[in-house]
N, C-alpha and C positions, 0 to 999 in steps of 0.2 A: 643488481637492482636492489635500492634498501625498501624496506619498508617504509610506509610515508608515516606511520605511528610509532613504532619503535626503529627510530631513523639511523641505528646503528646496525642493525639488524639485517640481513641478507634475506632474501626471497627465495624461494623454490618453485620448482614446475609441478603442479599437484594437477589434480581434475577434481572438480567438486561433484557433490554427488549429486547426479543425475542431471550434470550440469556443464558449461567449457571446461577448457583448460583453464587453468588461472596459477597465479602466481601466489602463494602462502609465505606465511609468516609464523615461524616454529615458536617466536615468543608469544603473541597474541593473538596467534589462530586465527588473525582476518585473512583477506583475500583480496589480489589485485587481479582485476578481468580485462586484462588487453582488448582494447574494442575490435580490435579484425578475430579472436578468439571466440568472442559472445558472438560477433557478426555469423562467422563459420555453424556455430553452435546454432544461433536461430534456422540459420537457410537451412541443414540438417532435420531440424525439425517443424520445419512449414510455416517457422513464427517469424515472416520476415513483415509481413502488412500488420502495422500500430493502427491504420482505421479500421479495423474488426475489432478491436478490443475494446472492450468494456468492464468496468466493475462488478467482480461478479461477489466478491465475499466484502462485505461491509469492515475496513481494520478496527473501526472502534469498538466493534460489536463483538470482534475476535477477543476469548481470551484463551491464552498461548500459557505455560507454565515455560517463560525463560525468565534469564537477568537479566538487567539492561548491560550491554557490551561495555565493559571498562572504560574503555576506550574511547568511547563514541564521540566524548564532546571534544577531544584533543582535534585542533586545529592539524590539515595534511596538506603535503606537498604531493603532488603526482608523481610516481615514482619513474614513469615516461620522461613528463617534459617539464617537471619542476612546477607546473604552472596550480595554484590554489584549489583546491577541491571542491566543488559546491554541494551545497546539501538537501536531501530531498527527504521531509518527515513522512514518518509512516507512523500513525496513532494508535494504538490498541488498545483494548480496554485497561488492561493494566502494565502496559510497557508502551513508550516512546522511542524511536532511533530513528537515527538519517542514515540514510545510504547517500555516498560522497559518488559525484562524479567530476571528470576534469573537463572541463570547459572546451579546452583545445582540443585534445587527442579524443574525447567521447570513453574513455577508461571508467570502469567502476572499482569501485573499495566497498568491501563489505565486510565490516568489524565483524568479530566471533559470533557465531548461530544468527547472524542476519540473513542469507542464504538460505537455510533451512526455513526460517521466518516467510522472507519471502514464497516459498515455495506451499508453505500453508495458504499462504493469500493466494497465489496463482499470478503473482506480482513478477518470477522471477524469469518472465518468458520475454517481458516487454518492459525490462527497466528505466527504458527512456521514458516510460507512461509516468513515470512518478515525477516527472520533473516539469508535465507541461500542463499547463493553464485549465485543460480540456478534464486531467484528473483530479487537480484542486477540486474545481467545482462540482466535481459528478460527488467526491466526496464530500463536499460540505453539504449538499443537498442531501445526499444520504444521512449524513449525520444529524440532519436539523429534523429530516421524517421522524429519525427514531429518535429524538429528543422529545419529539410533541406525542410519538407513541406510547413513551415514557412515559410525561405527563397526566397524558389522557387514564394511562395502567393507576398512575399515582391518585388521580383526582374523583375517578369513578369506579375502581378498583377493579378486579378482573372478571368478574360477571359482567357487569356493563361494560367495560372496556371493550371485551371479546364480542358481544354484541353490534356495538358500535362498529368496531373493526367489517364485521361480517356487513351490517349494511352500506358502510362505505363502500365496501367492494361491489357489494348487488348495487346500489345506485351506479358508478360508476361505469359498470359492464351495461348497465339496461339505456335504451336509446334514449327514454323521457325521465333517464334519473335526477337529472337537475328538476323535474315538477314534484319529483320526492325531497327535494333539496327546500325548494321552496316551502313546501308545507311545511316542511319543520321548523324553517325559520320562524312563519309567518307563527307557529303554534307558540313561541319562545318567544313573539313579540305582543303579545297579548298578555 
């Protein structure tokens, strides 16, 4: 089996850490994950149900000290069934990568220290999550929150921000928070 990135290249049987068996690459350190491998690996570990998961570490808000993988942008072949890689972004605050999966066979490819990446996020339990519609969106929501968090830190600095924050919270928790909501409008439209 070659590598799908260095396509000259032979594979090996490794086990990643704390993780399946997988198929390596002695040139550039990625990883091929046979999906009946990861499949074995999840049921092993209880991670076989995707509707319990949820976003639990925000990736924008991660910052990690890696490179970006060499590698990452070169187009792949499956080294299964030939058939085109697809790609699923993971944003971090100062690094981007895709994790490649094959359409057909359900195989992953994980360029060098994306694995370890994932494993920070708590991503690498349930990698089919990053490819479906249901985690786009939990993360763009995430991202837009701490964008206006931002904001808010930028515009009223972190005495008032931290304030604000706090009463957001108490309104939100108390059952007639929207008539604290109101008042304050009502105070800002005067």
């Amino acid at each position: 089996m070659q590598c799908p990135k260095e396509t000259q290249v032979e594979l090996f049987d490794a086990t990643l850490p704390a993780g399946p068996v997988a198929k390596c690459c002695p040139q550039c350190q990625g990883a091929w994950i046979p999906p009946e491998h990861y499949a074995d690996w999840q049921q092993r570990q209880g991670l076989n149900d995707v509707s319990e998961f949820h976003v639990t570490v925000l990736p924008s808000t991660l910052r990690l000290d890696a490179d970006p993988p060499p590698l990452d942008n070169r187009a792949a072949l499956c080294p299964d069934c030939r058939h085109y890689l697809v790609r699923g972004r993971v944003n971090l605050q100062n690094l981007s990568f895709f994790v490649e999966r094959c359409p057909n066979c359900k195989g992953y490819w994980c360029d060098t220290g994306e694995w370890w990446i994932l494993q920070q996020l708590r991503l690498h339990t349930h990698l089919d999550y990053i490819f479906t519609d249901i985690w786009q969106t939990q993360v763009k929501q995430m991202e837009a929150l701490q964008r206006e968090r931002q904001a808010t830190l930028d515009k009223l600095g972190p005495e008032i921000a931290t304030k604000i924050f706090e009463l957001a919270e108490l309104l939100e928790s108390h059952p007639n928070g929207d008539f604290g909501v109101a008042y304050l409008m009502r105070r800002f439209d005067q």
